[in-house]
C-alpha positions in Angstrom: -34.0 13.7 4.2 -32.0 10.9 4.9 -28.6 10.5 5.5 -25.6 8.4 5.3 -24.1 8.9 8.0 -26.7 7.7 10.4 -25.7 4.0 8.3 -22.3 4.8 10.1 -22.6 2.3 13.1 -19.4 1.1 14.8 -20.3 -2.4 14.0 -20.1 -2.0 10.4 -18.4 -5.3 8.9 -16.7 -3.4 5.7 -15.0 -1.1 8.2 -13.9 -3.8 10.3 -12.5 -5.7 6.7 -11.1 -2.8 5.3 -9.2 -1.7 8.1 -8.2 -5.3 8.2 -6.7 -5.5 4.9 -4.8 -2.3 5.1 -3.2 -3.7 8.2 -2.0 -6.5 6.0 -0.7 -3.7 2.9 1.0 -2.3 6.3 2.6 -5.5 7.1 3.8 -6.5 3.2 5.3 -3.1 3.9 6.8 -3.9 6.9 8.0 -7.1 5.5 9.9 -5.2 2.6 11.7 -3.2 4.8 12.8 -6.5 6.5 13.6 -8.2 3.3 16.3 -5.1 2.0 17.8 -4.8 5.4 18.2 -8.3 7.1 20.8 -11.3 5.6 18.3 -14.2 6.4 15.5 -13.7 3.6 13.6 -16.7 4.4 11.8 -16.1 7.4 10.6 -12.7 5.7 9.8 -14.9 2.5 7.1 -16.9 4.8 6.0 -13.6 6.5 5.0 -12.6 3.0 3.6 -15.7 1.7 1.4 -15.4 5.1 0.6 -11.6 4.4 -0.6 -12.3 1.0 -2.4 -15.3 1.6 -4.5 -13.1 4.4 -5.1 -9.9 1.5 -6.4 -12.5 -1.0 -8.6 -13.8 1.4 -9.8 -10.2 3.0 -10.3 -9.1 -1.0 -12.2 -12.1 -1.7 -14.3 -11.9 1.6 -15.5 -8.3 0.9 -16.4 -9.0 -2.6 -18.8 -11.9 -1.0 -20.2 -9.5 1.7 -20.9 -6.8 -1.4 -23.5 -9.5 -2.9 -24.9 -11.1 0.1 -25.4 -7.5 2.3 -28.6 -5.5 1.4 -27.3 -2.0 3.2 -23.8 -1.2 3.7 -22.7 1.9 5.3 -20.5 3.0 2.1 -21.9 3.0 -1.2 -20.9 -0.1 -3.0 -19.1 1.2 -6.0 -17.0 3.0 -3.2 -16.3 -0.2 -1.0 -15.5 -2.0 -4.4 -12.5 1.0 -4.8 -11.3 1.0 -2.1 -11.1 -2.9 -2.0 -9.7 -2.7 -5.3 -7.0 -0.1 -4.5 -5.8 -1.9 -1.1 -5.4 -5.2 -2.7 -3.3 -3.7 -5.4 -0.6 -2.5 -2.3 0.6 -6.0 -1.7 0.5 -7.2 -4.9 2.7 -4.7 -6.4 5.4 -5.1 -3.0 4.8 -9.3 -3.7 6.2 -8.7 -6.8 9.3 -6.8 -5.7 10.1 -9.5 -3.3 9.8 -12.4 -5.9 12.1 -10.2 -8.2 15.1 -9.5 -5.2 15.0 -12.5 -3.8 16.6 -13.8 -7.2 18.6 -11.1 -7.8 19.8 -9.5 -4.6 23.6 -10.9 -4.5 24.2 -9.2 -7.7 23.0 -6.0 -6.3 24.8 -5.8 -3.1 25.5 -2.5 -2.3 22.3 -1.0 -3.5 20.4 0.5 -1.1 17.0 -0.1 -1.1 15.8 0.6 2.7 15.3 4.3 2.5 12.7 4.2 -0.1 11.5 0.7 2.2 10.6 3.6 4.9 9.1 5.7 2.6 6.5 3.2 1.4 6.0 1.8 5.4 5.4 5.6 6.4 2.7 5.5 3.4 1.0 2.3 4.3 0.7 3.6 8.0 -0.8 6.7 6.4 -3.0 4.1 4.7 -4.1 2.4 8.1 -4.4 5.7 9.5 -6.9 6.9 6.7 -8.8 3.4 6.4 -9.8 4.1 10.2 -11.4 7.2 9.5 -13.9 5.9 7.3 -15.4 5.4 11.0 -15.6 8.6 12.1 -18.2 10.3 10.7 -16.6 11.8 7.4 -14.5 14.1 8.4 -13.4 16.0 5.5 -10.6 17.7 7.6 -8.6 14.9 9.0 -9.0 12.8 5.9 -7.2 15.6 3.4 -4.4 16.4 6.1 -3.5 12.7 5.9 -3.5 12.5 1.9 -1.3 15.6 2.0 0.8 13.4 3.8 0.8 10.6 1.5 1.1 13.2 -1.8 4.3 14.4 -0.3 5.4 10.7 0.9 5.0 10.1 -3.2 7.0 12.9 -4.6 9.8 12.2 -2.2 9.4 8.7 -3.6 9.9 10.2 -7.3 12.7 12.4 -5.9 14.7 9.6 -4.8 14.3 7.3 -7.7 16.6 9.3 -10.0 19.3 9.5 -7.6 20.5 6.1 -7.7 20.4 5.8 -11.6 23.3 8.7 -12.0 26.0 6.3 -9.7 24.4 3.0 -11.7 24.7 4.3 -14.8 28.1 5.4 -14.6 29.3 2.0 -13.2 29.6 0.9 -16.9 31.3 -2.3 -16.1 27.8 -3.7 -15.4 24.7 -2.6 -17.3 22.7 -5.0 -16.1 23.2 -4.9 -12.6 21.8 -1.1 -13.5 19.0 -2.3 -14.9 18.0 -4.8 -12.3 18.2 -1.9 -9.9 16.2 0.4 -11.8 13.1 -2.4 -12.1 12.9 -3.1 -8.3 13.3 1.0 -7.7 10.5 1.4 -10.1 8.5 -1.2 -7.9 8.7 0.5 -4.8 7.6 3.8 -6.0 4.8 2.2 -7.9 3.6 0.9 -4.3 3.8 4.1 -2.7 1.7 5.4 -5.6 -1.0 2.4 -4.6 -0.8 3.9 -1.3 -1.3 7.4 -2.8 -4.5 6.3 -4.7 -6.1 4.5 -1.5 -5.6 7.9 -0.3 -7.5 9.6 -2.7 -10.5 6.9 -3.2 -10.8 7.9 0.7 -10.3 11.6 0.5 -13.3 11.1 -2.6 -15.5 8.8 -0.7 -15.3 11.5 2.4 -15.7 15.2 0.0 -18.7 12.9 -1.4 -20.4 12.1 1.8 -19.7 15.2 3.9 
């Protein structure tokens, strides 16, 4: 009977794209982290203008290998997911940038970096789980590494009530409160992007093995 994983060359082109384009969700990461903790915004701005420019090229260049390649080494419907899921990653964290960049002297003092680390740890986990796409479907390594990024997202949801109970009280300015809450909310909605590359692998791999 045949199998799929003898289709699972090293020279694959969709591994090689979609390991590209979560190193990109892995640098719109990295560039978020940068964008919460350093005073000069605008080199990070063009870092992210670069980042995104590179995932909606990468999103569009996998769709155009999907309709001009006759075998791929992933079912289709499964490459489409996963492109799908990854592009969504920097999208959501482009948004969060465009939003702080406006308001981020009204919210000084607000500490956005820890939940920046928590969504970098969760796109490495991202990177790390793209890669073993090539390894033959390992169902063991894959499911350690979504654990990994399941317990990345409820530390996320964990820390996204605590800063509402120190906004909220600071009644002199509701709306600097609510302006926090919207760019918490964005953050933990990318780590849940993360989380659902995660489990479009983890189904791809129990599919296949």
């Amino acid at each position: 009977m045949f199998s799929l994983q003898t289709m699972f060359g090293k020279g694959d082109k969709f591994y090689g794209l979609l390991e590209e384009s979560a190193e990109a969700a892995r640098e719109s990461a990295k560039a978020m982290h940068d964008l919460v903790t350093r005073a000069d915004r605008s080199p990070v701005m063009a870092a992210f203008t670069t980042t995104r420019a590179r995932e909606k090229a990468l999103h569009a260049q996998i769709g155009e290998e999907l309709v001009n390649t006759f075998v791929t080494a992933l079912d289709r419907e499964d490459i489409e997911a996963l492109n799908s899921a990854l592009y969504k990653i920097p999208k959501t964290i482009e948004k969060f940038a465009e939003r702080y960049v406006i308001v981020a002297d009204r919210l000084a003092g607000v500490d956005f970096a820890q939940r920046a680390v928590l969504l970098q740890q969760s796109a490495d986990v991202v990177v790390q789980m793209i890669a073993q796409l090539r390894q033959g479907l390992k169902i063991g390594p894959v499911k350690k590494l979504r654990d990994q990024l399941h317990a990345l997202e409820a530390e996320a949801d964990r820390l996204l009530l605590d800063p509402y109970r120190t906004l909220y009280a600071e009644a002199s300015d509701p709306l600097r409160a609510i302006l926090a809450k919207d760019l918490f909310e964005l953050i933990e909605k990318a780590v849940d992007k993360c989380r659902d590359v995660g489990n479009v692998v983890y189904a791809i791999v129990l599919k296949n093995s």
